[in-house]
N, C-alpha and C positions, 0 to 999 in steps of 0.2 A: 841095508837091504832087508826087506820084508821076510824073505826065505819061507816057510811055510806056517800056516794059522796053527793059530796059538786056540785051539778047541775051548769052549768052557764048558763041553758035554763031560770031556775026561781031566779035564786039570785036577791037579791032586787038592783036596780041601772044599773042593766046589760043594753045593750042599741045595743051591736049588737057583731058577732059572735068572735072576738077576744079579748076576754077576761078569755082565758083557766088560764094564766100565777097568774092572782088575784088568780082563786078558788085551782089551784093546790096549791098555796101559804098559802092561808086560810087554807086549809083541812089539811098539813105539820104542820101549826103551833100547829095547834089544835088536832092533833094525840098527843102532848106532853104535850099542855097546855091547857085544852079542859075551863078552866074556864077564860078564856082571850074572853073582849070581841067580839065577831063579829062584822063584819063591811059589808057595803055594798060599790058593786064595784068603785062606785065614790070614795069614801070616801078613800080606797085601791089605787086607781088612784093618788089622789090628794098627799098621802102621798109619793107615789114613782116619783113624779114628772110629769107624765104620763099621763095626762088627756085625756078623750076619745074625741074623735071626730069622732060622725056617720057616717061622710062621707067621710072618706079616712081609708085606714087601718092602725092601730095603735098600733101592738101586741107590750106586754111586753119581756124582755132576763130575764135574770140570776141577773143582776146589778140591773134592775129594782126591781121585787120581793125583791132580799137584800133591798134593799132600803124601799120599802113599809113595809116590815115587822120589819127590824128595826126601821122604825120611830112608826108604830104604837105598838110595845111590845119592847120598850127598854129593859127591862131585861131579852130578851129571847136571847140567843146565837145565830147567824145568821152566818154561813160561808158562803161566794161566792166560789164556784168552776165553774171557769170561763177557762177551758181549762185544766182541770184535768185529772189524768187516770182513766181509767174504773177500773184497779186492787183497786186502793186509794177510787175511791168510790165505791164499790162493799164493803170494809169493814168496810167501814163509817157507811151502810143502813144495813150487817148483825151485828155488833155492836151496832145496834138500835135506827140508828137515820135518822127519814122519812127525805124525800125531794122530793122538787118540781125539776122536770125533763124536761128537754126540750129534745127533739125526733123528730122525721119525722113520723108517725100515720100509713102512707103507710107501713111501714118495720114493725108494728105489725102485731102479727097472727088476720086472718081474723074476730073473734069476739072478739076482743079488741078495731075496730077500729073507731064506734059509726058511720059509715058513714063520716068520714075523714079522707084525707089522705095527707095533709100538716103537715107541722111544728106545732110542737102543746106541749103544757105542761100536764103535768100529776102528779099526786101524785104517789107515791112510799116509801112502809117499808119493814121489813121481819118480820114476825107476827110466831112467832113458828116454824123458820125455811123455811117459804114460803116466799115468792116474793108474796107482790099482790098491784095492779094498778086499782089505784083511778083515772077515766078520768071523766074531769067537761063536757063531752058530753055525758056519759051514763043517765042512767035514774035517777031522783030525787027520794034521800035513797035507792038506791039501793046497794049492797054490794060488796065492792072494787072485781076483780077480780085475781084470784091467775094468776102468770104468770111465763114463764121459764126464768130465769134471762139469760140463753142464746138469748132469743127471742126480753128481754127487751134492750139488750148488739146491738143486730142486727139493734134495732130502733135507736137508740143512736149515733151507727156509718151511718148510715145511713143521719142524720144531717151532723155528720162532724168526724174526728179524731178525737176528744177529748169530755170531758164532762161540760156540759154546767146545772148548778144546785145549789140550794142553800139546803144546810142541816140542818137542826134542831138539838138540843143536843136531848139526850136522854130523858124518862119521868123523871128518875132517876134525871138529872141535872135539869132539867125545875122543877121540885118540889122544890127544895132547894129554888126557889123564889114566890114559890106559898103566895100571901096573908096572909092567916093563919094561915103562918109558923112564919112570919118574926118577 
């Protein structure tokens, strides 16, 4: 479950505007493993290899996030889809497993798009049969917004041909390694 955005105005470590790729990254893992603990953006940086540097621009991809999230939740399943189809993950996220999304901000409908219109990451599940989009530039706790998976498809292509995302297992799979099971 999505539960509320994951801000990168206030996240702890944050240090300046591109750093969507950490918190959409964060908010995907934690939609399935919410008892995993958080980290602040350096720390997410450091493990994906990534480290920020304020004075040049330094966004994360698809490879990165895998990276970060596999180093810091080995036991969480990480898929890279790195030039995938939209049909392949379209079934992926109504089968139930969030991901961190890369998109062009521009090609969202007009209140989705926090006032940017670059390249940009986002969180993404299907919560009940909805599409709804976690963006780390809305407001802090505020509640993911439902979106038309047509509209989400438009932004997607709009980066490029293919899809560029890393996917989470399910809550379902991600429990099987919760702590207090094992």
């Amino acid at each position: 479950m999505l539960g509320y955005v994951y801000s990168q105005r206030f996240w702890p470590g944050r240090r300046d505007h591109d750093d969507c790729w950490v918190l959409a990254s964060l908010q995907a893992a934690h939609a399935v493993a919410p008892w995993l603990p958080l980290v602040g953006v350096r720390a997410f940086r450091r493990a994906a290899g990534k480290p920020d540097d304020p004075d040049e621009p330094d966004p994360g991809n698809e490879r990165d996030m895998a990276r970060g999230l596999r180093a810091l939740y080995p036991t969480l399943r990480v898929d890279l889809v790195s030039g995938g189809t939209w049909q392949a993950f379209r079934r992926e996220v109504e089968g139930g497993r969030p991901a961190a999304l890369i998109l062009r901000a521009g090609a969202l409908p007009p209140d989705h798009r926090f006032g940017f219109t670059g390249i940009h990451a986002v969180t993404v599940a299907v919560e009940d049969g909805t599409w709804l989009h976690a963006d780390p530039l809305a407001a802090p706790h505020s509640k993911p917004l439902p979106i038309e998976r047509t509209a989400l498809r438009r932004a997607v292509r709009a980066y490029g041909p293919s899809v560029h995302a890393v996917l989470m297992p399910t809550a379902a799979e991600a429990l099987r390694d919760h702590p207090l099971l094992g």
